[in-house]
Structures are given as C-alpha cells and as structure tokens.
ZAMARGU-4260 file (C-alpha; in steps of 0.2 Angstrom, whole numbers, plus 5000, padded with zeros to 4 digits):
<rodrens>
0) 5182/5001/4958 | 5198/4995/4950 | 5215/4999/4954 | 5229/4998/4943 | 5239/4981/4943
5) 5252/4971/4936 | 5243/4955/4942 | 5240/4944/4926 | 5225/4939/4927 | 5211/4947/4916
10) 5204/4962/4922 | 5187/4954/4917 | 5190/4941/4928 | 5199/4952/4941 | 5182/4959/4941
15) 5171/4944/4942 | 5183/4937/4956 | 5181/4952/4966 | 5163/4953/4964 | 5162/4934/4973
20) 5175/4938/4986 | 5165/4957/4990 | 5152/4946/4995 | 5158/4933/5005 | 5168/4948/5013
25) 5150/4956/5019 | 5145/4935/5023 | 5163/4937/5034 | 5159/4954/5043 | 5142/4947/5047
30) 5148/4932/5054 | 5162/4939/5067 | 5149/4949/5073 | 5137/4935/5075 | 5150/4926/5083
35) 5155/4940/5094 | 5137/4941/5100 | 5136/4923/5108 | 5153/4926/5115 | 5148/4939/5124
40) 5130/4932/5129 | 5131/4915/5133 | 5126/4907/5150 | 5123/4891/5155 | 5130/4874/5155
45) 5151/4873/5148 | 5149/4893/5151 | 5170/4895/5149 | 5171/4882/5135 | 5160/4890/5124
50) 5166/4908/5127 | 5182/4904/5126 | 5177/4893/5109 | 5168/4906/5101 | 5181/4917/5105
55) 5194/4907/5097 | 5181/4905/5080 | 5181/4925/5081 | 5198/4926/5078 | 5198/4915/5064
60) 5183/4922/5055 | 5194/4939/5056 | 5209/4932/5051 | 5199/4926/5036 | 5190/4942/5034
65) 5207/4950/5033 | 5213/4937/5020 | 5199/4940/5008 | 5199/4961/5010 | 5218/4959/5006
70) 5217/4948/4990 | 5204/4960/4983 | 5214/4971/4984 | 5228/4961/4977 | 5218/4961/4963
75) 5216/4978/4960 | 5199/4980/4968 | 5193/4990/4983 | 5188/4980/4998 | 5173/4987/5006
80) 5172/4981/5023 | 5162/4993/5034 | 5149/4985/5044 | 5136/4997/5035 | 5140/4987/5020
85) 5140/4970/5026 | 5124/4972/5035 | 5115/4978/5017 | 5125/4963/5007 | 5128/4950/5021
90) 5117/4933/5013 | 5116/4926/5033 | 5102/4927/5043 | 5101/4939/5057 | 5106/4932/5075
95) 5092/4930/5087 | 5099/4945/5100 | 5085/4936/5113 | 5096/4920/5115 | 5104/4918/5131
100) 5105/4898/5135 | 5122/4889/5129 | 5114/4879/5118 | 5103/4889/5108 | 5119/4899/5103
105) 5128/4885/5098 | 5113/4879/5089 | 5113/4899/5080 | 5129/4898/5079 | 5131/4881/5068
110) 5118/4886/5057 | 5126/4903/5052 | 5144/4894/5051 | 5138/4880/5041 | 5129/4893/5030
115) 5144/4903/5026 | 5154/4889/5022 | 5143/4884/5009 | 5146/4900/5002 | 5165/4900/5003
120) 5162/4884/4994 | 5154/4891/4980 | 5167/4903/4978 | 5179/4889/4978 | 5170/4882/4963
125) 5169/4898/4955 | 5185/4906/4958 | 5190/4889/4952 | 5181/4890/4935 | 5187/4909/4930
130) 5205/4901/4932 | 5211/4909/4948 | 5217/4893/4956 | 5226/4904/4970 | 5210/4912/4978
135) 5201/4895/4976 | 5217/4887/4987 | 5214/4902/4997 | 5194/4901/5001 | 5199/4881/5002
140) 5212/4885/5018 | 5198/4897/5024 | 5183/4884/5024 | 5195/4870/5030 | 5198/4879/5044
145) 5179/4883/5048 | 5175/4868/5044 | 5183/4861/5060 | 5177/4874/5070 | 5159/4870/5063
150) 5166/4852/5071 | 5169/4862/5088 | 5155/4873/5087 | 5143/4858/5084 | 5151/4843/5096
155) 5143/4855/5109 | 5125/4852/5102 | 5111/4841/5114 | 5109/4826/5103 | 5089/4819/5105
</rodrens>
C-alpha cells in the first residue's frame, strides 16, 4: 500500500525502499522477541548480567524496530508490524525455546544478532544504490548500534 506523499523521492523507489525495510521490519520483530525469550529464560553463570544485558539489547532492537516502521511510513508506505506478519516473513532462524544454560542463549543469541545485521547491511547497500542516502544513514546508526551489542552479547561466549 502507498500513501500519498510529498516526499521527493520516486515512488518507484519509495516502493523498492519499503519493500527492503518491510523485511527487515519482520527480521526486527523477530529478533526482540528472540531476545525477550533468553531474557526471561536464562540461568546460570552471570545470571544478572546477562538479563539485565539482553534486556538492555531489547530496548534497542525496539527502538530500531520503531525507526524502521516510522520511515516506511515516512515514505508513504504502510508498516506492517504485527507479529503474525513477522513470524511468516521474518528470514531468522527460530529460537531453540529448550535452552536454559547462560551460555547457550548467548551463543543463540549471537548468531540471530549477527544474522540480522548482515541483513541491515544489505539494506544499507541497497537503500544506498536506489539513492536514499537518508535510510541508508539510518540502517547505518541501527547496525552500529547492534553491532556493539553483538560485542556485548559475544564477550560473554566460553572461548575453547
């Protein structure tokens, strides 16, 4: 769906644009629920760290999953973020709901953050191609972000 804008960018491109963001918007809602799961679940060694960590990476992936639903619509498209949706588009694996022990969420939890960064990163490339240098800075702040909590997230992983 397109709503009526003044933005200046072409409406072909508006449409591409929202297409890339639609999906990383379901990636999003996926992973703050995937995140929310090993907050609430953990146990084990650094108990409080890593809740209150994975805590702390929730409300980042929402602030980012607000940022992306408000410049599709900035955009002129619909933002269509109910978790219905995101669980039939989301490209992330599904979350092993068995794991209890710290380390196997924070190894879980890596992987599904280092996967939706490489998708943000993509879009960054290809907002960037269709001339939309303002949602590529945008997807750029958002990854920059993750990207340290990726840091966190992994500076907690058993190293052999």
């Amino acid at each position: 769906m397109t709503q009526t804008t003044k933005n200046d960018i072409a409406s072909a491109s508006r449409k591409k644009i929202n297409a890339i963001l639609g999906q990383l918007l379901s990636d999003a809602i996926d992973f703050y629920s995937q995140t929310k799961q090993a907050h609430w679940n953990v146990k084990g060694e650094n108990f409080i760290a890593l809740h209150e960590l994975f805590d702390s990476l929730a409300t980042e992936v929402g602030d980012a999953v607000d940022t992306i639903a408000e410049r599709i619509m900035q955009l002129g498209g619909s933002a269509q973020g109910t978790v219905r949706v995101a669980a039939k588009k989301s490209r992330l694996g599904e979350y092993p709901l068995d794991i209890i022990a710290s380390q196997d969420h924070v190894d879980a939890l890596s992987s599904a953050l280092a996967k939706f960064n490489s998708y943000a990163r993509k879009g960054i490339d290809e907002t960037s191609a269709i001339g939309d240098a303002v949602t590529a800075d945008m997807l750029t702040g958002i990854t920059r972000g993750l990207d340290k909590q990726l840091w966190f997230v992994e500076s907690h992983l058993k190293r052999k």
